[in-house]
N, C-alpha and C positions, 0 to 999 in steps of 0.2 A: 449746520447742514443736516438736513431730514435724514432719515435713516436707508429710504427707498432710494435719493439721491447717491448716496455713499454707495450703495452697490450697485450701482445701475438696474435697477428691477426694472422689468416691463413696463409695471405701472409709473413708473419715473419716467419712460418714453412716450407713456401716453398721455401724461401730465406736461414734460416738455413740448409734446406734439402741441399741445391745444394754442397757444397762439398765432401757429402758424397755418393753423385751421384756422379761426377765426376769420385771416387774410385772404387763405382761400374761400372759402365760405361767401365773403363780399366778393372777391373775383367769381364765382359760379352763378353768383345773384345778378353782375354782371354782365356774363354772356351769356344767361337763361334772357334775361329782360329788358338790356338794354337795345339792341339791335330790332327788338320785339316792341317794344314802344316808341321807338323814332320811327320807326314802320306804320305801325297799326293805328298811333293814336297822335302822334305829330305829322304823318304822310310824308317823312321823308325820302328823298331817291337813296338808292345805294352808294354813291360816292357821297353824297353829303351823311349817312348813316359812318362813313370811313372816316371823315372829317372829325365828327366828332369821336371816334373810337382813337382817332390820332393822340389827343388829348392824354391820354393815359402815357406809352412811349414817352412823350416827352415831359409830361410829369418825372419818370421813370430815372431820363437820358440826367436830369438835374437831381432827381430828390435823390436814388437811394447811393452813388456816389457820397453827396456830402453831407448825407444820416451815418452812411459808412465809419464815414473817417470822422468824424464828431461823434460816435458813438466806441469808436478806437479809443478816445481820452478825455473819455469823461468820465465822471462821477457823483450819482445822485441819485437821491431815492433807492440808495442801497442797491442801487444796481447802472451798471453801466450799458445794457441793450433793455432794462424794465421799464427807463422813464417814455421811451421813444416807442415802445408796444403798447404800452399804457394811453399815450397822449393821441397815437395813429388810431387805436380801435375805436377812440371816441367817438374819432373825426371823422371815419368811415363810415361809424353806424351810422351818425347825424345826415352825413352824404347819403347813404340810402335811402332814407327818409324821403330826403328830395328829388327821389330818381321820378315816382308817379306825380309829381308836383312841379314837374317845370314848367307850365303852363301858368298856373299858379302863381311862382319866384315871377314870369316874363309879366304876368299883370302887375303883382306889386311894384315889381319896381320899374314899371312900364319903360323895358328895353322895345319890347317891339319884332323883338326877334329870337323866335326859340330854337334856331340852330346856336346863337351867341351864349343863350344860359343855357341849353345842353352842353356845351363845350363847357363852360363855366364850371356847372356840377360836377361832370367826369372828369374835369380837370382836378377838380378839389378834390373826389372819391381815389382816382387813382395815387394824388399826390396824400394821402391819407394812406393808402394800402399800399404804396412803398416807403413810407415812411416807417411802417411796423415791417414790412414784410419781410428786409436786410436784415436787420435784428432778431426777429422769429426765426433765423434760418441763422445768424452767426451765434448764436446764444447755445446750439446744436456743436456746433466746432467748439464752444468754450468751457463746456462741461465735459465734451468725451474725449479720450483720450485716440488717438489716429488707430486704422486700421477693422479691425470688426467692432469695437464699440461705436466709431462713426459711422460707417456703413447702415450699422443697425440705428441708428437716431434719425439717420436720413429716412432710409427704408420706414420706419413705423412713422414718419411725420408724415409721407404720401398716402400710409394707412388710415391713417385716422384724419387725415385732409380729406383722401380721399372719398372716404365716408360719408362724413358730410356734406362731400360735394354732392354723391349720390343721392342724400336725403334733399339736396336743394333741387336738384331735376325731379326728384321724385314730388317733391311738395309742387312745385310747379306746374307739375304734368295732369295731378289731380285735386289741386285746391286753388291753381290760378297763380299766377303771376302776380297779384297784387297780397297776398294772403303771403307767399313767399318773403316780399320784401321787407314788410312790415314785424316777419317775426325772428325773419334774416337779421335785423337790424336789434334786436335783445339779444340773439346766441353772438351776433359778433362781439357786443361792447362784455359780454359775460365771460366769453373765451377770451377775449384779451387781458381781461385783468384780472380775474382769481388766480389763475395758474399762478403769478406774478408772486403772488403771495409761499408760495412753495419751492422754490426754486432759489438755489444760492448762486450767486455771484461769486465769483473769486475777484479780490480788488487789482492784483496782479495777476500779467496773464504768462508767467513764467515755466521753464521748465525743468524737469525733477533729475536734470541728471544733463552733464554737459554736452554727450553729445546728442540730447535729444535739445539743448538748445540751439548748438548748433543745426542740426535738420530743420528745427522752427521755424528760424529767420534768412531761410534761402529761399527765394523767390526762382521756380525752374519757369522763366519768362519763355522758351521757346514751345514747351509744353503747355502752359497756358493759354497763350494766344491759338494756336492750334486746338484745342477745346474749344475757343470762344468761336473759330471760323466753323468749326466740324458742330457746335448748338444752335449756332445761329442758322443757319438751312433748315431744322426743325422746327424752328419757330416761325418762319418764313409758313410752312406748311402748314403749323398746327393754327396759327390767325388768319390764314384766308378760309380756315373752313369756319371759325368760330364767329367770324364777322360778316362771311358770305352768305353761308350756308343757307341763309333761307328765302334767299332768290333761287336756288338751287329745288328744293323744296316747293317753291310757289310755282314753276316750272314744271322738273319733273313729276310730284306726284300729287297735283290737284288739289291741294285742301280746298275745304268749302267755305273757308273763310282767316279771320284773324284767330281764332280760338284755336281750330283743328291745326293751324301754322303755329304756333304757339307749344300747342302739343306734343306735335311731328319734333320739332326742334328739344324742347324739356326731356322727350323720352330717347332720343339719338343721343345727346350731353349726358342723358341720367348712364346709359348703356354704356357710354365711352367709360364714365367715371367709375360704373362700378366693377369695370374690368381694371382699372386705373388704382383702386382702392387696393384689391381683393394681393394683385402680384406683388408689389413690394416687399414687404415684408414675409410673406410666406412662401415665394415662386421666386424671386429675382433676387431676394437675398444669400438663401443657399447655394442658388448657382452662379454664383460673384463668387464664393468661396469656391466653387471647382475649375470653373473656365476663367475667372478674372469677371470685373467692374468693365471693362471697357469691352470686352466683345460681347457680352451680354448686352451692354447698350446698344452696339452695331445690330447683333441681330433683331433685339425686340424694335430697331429704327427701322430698321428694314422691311418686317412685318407690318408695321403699321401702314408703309408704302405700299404695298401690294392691297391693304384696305382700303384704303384712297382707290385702289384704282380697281377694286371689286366695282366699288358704289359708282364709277365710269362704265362701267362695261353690261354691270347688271342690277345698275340701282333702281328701275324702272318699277319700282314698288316697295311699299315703305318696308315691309317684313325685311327684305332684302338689306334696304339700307340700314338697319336695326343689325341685321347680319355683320353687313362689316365691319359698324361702329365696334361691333364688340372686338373685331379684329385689329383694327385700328387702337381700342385700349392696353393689348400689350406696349405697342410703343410709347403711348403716353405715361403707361407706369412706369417705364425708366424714363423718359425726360425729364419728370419733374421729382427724381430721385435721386438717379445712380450719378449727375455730372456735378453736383453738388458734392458728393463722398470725396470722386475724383480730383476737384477743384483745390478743396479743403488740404489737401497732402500736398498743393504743388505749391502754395506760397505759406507767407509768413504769418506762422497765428496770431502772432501781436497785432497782426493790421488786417486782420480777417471781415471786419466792417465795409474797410476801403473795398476790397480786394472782392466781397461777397458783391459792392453796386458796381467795380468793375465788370465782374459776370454775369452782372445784370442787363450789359450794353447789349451782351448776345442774345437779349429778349427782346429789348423793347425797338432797336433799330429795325432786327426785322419786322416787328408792329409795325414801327411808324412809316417803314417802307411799304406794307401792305393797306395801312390806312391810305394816305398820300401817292403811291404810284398804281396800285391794283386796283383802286374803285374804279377811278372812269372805263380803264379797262376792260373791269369787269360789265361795269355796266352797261356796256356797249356794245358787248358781245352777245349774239345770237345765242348761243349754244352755253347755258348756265354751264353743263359739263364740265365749259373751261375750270372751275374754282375749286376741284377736284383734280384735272389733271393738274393742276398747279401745285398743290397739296403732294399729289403723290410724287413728281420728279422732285421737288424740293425736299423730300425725309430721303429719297433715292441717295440725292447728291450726300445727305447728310450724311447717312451709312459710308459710303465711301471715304465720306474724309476722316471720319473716327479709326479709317486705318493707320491714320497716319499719328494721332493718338496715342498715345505710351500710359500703361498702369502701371508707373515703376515704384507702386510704393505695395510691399507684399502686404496682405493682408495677417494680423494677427492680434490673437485672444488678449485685449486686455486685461491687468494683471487686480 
């Protein structure tokens, strides 16, 4: 074991962050460009654009469950979450590849139909980026120890994720969406697999004192499920804007075409991310340590609800909607941080694999509900607005139910 690892230094956080950047990274290439080229360059409608975003969910609902739990007991390649980061970032970058080429894949192999090889590739890209993404994120539980070392591995993995995300709206915004994915597709396979190289496994995932094994192997199931009802409403919110949003956009504020829509959307995702980046680790981690992990998530949900429903009331111009993206990125900095800390402390670390694509049900169901029930909906709807107020009542509802929520595991100084 490295030296940086043994003590937890920063740099070991931002060395264990990078695969799970990488994931996200492909997820921000994603929803910068997928919803952007089934729009602009296959002329799909919005529910068929939902169709194929469906794709992902249920990649999701099957892969990162049974990566999970096959990543709970195995052994190889000197690591038991390395072979499964290693083999996903491959297969996600190669899937990138293919995002500006489905026209391309439908001639060779003359399907005839590129809503069938869109689903196809987004099927393979998302079942790529949860096949690493449960391991990039349980690999975090298996090195640190519960309480503020966890906290802190979550918190600096949304930092340096979300960095990068922000450089992927940023490259997007001013170098195009085809120049993004192509170089998207080298930082993913390169952050997936050197880190790899630095980073110890323990072969056993046991614990140093019996009653911290005892604590290990209780699963608080009333508390969990509870997390999973009180996530899941926020992700109902955060994919109907990440998949609508630019009928919203082609509506309200006019672009003059595919490129300035393109734009509008890169610089809205860049703004959300780099407020998404910037909290974790230096805003929302110290005040976990004063107020608790769970009302800090409440409030910064909350906030982001009232953003949602800025960009209803006065998004009537882009400056405006840039306004409340930014507001809206306090809540994203803790969803894609602080319920992972939480999660980590309520079940058993030996099965933290399983356990991580359990909590993954409370992402992707609400996807695949907003893929499959919100498009025609949406699409049918006069008043784009709607995909926004939908957004904002649904993090509303989520704040609420994180009352009910418990942080019963104190936080403290690993030793």
């Amino acid at each position: 074991m490295l030296e940086f690892q043994k003590k937890l230094s920063n740099f070991f956080y931002v060395i264990l962050s990078m695969p799970a950047t990488a994931m996200g990274f492909a997820l921000s290439i994603q929803i910068a460009a997928l919803s952007w080229l089934m729009r602009t360059k296959y002329g799909l409608d919005l529910h068929e654009i939902g169709f194929v975003w469906a794709a992902g969910p249920l990649a999701g609902i099957i892969g990162q469950p049974i990566i999970g739990l096959i990543s709970d007991n195995v052994w190889f390649w000197k690591g038991r979450r390395r072979p499964f980061i290693i083999i996903g970032g491959a297969l996600a970058a190669l899937m990138l590849l293919a995002l500006p080429n489905i026209d391309k894949i439908d001639s060779f192999f003359g399907v005839g139909n590129i809503i069938v090889v869109a689903v196809a590739v987004a099927l393979t890209l998302d079942l790529a980026i949860n096949i690493s993404f449960n391991p990039t994120r349980a690999i975090i539980a298996d090195v640190t120890s519960e309480g503020v070392a966890r906290t802190k591995g979550y918190t600096w993995m949304q930092t340096i994720s979300g960095t990068f995300g922000v450089l992927a709206y940023a490259v997007g915004a001013t170098m195009g969406n085809y120049f993004l994915i192509y170089a998207g597709s080298i930082l993913v396979l390169a952050f997936s697999i050197v880190p790899m190289f630095f980073v110890e496994e323990s072969r056993e995932l046991s614990s140093s004192s019996a009653a911290d094994e005892v604590k290990s192997t209780a699963t608080n199931w009333n508390q969990f499920l509870k997390l999973l009802f009180a996530h899941s409403f926020s992700w109902i919110g955060v994919q109907t804007m990440f998949v609508y949003m630019i009928g919203f956009v082609e509506q309200n504020l006019s672009p003059s075409g595919a490129e300035e829509t393109g734009m509008i959307l890169a610089i809205s995702f860049l703004i959300l991310n780099a407020v998404g980046a910037i909290l974790p680790a230096f805003v929302l981690e110290p005040i976990t340590e004063k107020i608790g992990r769970v009302r800090t998530h409440l409030i910064s949900v909350a906030i982001m609800s009232l953003g949602y429903f800025g960009i209803v009331f006065f998004g009537h111009s882009v400056l405006n909607v840039y306004i409340f993206m930014a507001v809206a990125g306090i809540g994203w900095a803790a969803i894609v941080s602080l319920p992972f800390a939480v999660m980590s402390e309520l079940v058993d670390k030996t099965r933290m694999g399983l356990f991580m694509g359990l909590f993954n049900l409370s992402v992707v169901l609400p996807q695949l509900f907003v893929s499959l029930v919100l498009g025609s909906f949406i699409e049918s709807a006069v008043d784009k607005n709607l995909i926004f107020i939908i957004s904002g009542v649904s993090l509303a509802v989520s704040a609420l139910l994180w009352l009910i929520v418990k942080d019963n595991k104190k936080l403290k100084v690993s030793s």
